[in-house]
C-alpha positions in Angstrom: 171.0 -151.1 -11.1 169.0 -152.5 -14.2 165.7 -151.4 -12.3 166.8 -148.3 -11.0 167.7 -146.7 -14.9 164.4 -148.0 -15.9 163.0 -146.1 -13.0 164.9 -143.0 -14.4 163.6 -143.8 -17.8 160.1 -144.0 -16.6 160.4 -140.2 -14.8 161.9 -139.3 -17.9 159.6 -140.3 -20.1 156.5 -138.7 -17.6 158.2 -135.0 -17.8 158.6 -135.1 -21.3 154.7 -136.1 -21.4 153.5 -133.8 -19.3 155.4 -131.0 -20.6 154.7 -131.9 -24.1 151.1 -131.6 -23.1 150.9 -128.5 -21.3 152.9 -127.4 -24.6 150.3 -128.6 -26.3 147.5 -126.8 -24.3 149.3 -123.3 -25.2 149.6 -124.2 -29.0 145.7 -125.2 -29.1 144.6 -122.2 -27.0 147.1 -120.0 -29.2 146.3 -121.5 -32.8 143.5 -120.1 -34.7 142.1 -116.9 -36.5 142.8 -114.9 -32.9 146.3 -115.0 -31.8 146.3 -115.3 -28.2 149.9 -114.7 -25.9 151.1 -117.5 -23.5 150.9 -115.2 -20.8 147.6 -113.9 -21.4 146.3 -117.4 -21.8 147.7 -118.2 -18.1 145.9 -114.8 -16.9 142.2 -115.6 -18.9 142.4 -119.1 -17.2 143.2 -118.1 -13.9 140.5 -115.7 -13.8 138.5 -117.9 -14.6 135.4 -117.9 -17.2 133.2 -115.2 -15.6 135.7 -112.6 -17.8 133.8 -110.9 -20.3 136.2 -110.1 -23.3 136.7 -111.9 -26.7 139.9 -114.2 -26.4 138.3 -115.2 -22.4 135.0 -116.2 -24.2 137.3 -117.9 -27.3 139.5 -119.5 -24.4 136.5 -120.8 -22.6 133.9 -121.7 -24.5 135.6 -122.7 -27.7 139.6 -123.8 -27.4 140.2 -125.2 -23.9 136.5 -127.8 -24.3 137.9 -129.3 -27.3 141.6 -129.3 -26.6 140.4 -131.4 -23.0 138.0 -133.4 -25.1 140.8 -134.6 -27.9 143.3 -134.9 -24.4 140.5 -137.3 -22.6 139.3 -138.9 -25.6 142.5 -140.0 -26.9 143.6 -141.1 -23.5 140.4 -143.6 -23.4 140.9 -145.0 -26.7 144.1 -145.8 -25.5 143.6 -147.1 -22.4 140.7 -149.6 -24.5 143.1 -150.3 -26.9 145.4 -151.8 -24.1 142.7 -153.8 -22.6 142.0 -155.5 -25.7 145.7 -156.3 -26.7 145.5 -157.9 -23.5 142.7 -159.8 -23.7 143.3 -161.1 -27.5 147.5 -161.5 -26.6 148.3 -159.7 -29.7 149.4 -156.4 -30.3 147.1 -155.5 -33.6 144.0 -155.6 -31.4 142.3 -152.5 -31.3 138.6 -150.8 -31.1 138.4 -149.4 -34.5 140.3 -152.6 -36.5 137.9 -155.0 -34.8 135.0 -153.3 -35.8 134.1 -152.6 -32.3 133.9 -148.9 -33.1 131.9 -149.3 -35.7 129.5 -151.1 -33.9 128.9 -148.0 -31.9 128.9 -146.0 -35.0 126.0 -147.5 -35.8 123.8 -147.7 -33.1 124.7 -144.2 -32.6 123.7 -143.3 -35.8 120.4 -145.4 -36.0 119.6 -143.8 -32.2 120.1 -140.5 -33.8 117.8 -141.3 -36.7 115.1 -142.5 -34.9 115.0 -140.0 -31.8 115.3 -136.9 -33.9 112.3 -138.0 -36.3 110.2 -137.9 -33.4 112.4 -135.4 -31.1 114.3 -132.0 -31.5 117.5 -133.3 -29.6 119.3 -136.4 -28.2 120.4 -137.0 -24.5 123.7 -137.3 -24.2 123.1 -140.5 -22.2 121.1 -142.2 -24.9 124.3 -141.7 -27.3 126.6 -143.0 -25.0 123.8 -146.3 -24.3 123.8 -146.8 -27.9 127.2 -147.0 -28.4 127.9 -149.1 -25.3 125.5 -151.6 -27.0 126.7 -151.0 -30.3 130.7 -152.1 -29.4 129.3 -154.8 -26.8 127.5 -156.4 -29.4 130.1 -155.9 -32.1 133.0 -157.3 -29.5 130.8 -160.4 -29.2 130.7 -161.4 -32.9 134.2 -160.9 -32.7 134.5 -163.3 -29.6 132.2 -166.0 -31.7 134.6 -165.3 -34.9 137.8 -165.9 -32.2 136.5 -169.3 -31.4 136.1 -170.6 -34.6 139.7 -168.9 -36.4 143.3 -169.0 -34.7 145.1 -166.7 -37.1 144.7 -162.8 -36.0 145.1 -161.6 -39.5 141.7 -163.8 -40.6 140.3 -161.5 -37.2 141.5 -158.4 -38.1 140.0 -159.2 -42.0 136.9 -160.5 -40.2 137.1 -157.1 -38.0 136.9 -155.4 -41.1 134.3 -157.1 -42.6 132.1 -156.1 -39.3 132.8 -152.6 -40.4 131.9 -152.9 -43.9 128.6 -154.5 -42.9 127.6 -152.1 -40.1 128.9 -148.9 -42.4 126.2 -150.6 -45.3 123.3 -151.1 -42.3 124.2 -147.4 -41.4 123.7 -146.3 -45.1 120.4 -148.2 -45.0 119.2 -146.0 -42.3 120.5 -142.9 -44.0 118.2 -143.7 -47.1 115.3 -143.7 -44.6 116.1 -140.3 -42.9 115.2 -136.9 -43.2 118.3 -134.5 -45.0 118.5 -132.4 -42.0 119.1 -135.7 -39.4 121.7 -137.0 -42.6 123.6 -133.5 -41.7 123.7 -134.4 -38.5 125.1 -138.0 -38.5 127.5 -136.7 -41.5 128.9 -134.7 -39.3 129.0 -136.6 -36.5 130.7 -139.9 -38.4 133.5 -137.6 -40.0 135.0 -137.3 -36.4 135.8 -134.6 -35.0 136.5 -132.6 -31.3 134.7 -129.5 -31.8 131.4 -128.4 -30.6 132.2 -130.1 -27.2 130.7 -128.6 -24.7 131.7 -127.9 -21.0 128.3 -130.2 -19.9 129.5 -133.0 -22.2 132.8 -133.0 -21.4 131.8 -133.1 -17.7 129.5 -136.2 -18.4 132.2 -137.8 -20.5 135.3 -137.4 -18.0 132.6 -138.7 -15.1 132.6 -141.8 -17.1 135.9 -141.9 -17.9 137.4 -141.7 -14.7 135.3 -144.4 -13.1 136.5 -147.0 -16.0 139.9 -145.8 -15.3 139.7 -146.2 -11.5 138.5 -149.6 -12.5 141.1 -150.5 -15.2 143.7 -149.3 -12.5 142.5 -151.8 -9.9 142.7 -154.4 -11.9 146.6 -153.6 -12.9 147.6 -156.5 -10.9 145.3 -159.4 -12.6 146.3 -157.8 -15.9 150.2 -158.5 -15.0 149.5 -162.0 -13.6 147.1 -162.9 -17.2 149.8 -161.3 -19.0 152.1 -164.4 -17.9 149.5 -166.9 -18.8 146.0 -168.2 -17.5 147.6 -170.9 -15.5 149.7 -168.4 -13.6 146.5 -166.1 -13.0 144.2 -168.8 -11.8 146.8 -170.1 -9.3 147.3 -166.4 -8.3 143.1 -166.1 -7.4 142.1 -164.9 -10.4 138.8 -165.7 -11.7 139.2 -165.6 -15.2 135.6 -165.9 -16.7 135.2 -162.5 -14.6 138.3 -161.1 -15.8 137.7 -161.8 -19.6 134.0 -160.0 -18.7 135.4 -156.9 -16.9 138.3 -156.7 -19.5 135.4 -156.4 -22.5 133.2 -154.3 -20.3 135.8 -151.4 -19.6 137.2 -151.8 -22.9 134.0 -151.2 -24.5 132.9 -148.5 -22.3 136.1 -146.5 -22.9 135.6 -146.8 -26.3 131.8 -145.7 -26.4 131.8 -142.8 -24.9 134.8 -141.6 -27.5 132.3 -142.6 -30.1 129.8 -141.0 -28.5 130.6 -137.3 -28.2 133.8 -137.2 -31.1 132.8 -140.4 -33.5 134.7 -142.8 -34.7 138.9 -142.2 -34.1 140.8 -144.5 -36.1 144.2 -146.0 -35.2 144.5 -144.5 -31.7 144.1 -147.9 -29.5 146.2 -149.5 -31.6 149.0 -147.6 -32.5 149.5 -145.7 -28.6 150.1 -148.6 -26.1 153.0 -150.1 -28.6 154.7 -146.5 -28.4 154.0 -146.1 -24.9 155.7 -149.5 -24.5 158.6 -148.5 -26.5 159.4 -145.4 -24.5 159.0 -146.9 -21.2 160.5 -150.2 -22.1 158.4 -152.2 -19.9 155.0 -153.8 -20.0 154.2 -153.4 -16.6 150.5 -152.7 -16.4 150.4 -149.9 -13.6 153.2 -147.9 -15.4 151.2 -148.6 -19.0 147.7 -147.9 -18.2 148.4 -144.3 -17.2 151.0 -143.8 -19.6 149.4 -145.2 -22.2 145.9 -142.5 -20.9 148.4 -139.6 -20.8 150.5 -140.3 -24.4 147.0 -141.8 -25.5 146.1 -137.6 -24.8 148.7 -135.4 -26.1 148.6 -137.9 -29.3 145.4 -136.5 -29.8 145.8 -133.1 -29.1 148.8 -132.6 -31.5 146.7 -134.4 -33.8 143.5 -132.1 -33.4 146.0 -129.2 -33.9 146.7 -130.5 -37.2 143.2 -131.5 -38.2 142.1 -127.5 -37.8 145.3 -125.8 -38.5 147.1 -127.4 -41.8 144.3 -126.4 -44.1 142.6 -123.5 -42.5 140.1 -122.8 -42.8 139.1 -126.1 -43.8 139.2 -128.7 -41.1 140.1 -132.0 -42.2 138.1 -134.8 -39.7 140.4 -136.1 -36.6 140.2 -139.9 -38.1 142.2 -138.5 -41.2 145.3 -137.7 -39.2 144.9 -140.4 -36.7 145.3 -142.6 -39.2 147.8 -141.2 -40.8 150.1 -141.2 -37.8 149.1 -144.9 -36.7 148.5 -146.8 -39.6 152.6 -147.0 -39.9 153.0 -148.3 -36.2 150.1 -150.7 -37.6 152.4 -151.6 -40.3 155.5 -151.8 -38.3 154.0 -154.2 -35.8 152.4 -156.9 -38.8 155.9 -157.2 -40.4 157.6 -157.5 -37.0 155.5 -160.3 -36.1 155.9 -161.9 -39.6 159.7 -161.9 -39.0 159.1 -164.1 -35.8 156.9 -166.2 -37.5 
């Protein structure tokens, strides 16, 4: 009886996701200096974007790229997020807090630096490279600094400290770079949806999926690690493996974010604990796409904001992120005082 309201929970909580986003998708589309109707949104999209008038070309090639982009993004950060509370067993891990997202900031920015002194553009797939080796190499320190310290809060300050130091290497670079390439990464390190592009967002949800196909396959090791490394070793589980594939999705989800939007604070964090709440299980193959889909509309709501509040100034998406999850952030370091 117990299972089967949880099951009705669970549906529950999945239509109120899904309509909340494609709620979301008419606010975004219908938000801005042009004032676009819900049912001439549905018409301009199922034409599709061969139309020729303004609000089709505003719909297409402006609204509905970044309004997918903060839905995908925020869904990955999420997803990486949950990965890494699972690998560290505590629920304050997270990309940005560990420094792992700065670690991508700053290979990004120091790829950026270097290509456009000698080049007039940078591949998409060198940004997403960087930051791959940017948050692998930052995840490592942080596995060293695991080793040697038992108390999260000493790796959450030491997480913080990474970010300090690769935010003062990334000013270093800056000193060293022409003003028009310091516009550039400015812009870029602020955070920020817009400007996506239909090609990026194809090469970006390419990547994404495959993670997430991957992330989804291992659902089952994730439950059985969940319960302990004894229990996942005498269930098959190689766990050496497991620990590598658990860093190497995690860190991919959370490069290409940092990639093609910046850094995002907050989001991996802050998302799988509500997830969790509303679903009221832990159950990794109900979580992981949960997590992707709340992970989303998060983001979009959040984007909405970001553009919307102060318009026509647009604050940077990091700003709201963080004002959002910094109070789960809270919430879950008292709580786990308390049981202490």
């Amino acid at each position: 009886m117990k299972k089967e309201g949880n099951n009705i929970r669970i549906m529950a909580v999945l239509i109120f996701l899904l309509f909340m986003f494609l709620f979301g998708v008419v606010l975004n589309i219908n938000t801005g200096s042009v004032k676009i109707s819900p049912v001439e949104i549905l018409k301009i999209i199922i034409a599709g974007p061969n139309v020729r008038t303004m609000e089709a070309s505003i719909v297409w090639r402006l609204r509905l790229p970044r309004l997918l982009a903060a839905a995908l993004f925020g869904g990955a950060l999420s997803v990486s997020g949950f990965l890494l509370q699972t690998f560290f067993r505590n629920p304050i891990a997270g990309p940005f807090v560990l420094g792992i997202s700065s670690g991508a900031r700053l290979f990004v920015g120091f790829t950026m630096i270097i290509v456009l002194k000698y080049w007039h553009s940078v591949s998409v797939y060198v940004l997403v490279a960087a930051a791959f080796v940017g948050s692998i190499m930052s995840m490592c320190f942080v596995l060293i600094c695991a080793r040697k310290v038992k108390s999260m809060s000493m790796l959450l300050v030491i997480g913080i400290m990474i970010g300090y130091i690769c935010s003062a290497l990334t000013d270093f670079f800056v000193t060293f770079a022409k003003e028009s390439d310091i516009a550039n990464l400015y812009s870029w390190s602020l955070g920020s949806f817009s400007g996506t592009s239909w090609n990026n967002l194809g090469i970006a949800s390419v990547i994404v999926l495959i993670a997430m196909i991957a992330v989804i396959l291992l659902s089952k090791p994730i439950g059985a690690y969940q319960l302990g490394e004894g229990y996942a070793q005498s269930m098959g589980i190689n766990i050496k493996l497991f620990r590598v594939l658990l860093i190497m999705l995690s860190s991919i989800l959370s490069a290409v974010v940092t990639a093609f939007a910046g850094p995002i604070s907050f989001v991996g964090i802050a998302i799988p604990h509500i997830t969790k709440m509303l679903v009221k299980t832990a159950k990794p193959l109900i979580i992981i796409p949960m997590s992707f889909l709340c992970g989303g509309v998060f983001c979009m709501f959040c984007d909405l904001i970001a553009r919307s509040v102060f318009s026509p100034t647009e604050m940077n998406i990091g700003t709201v992120t963080a004002f959002f999850g910094a109070p789960v952030v809270i919430r879950l370091i008292i709580s786990r005082r308390k049981e202490t």
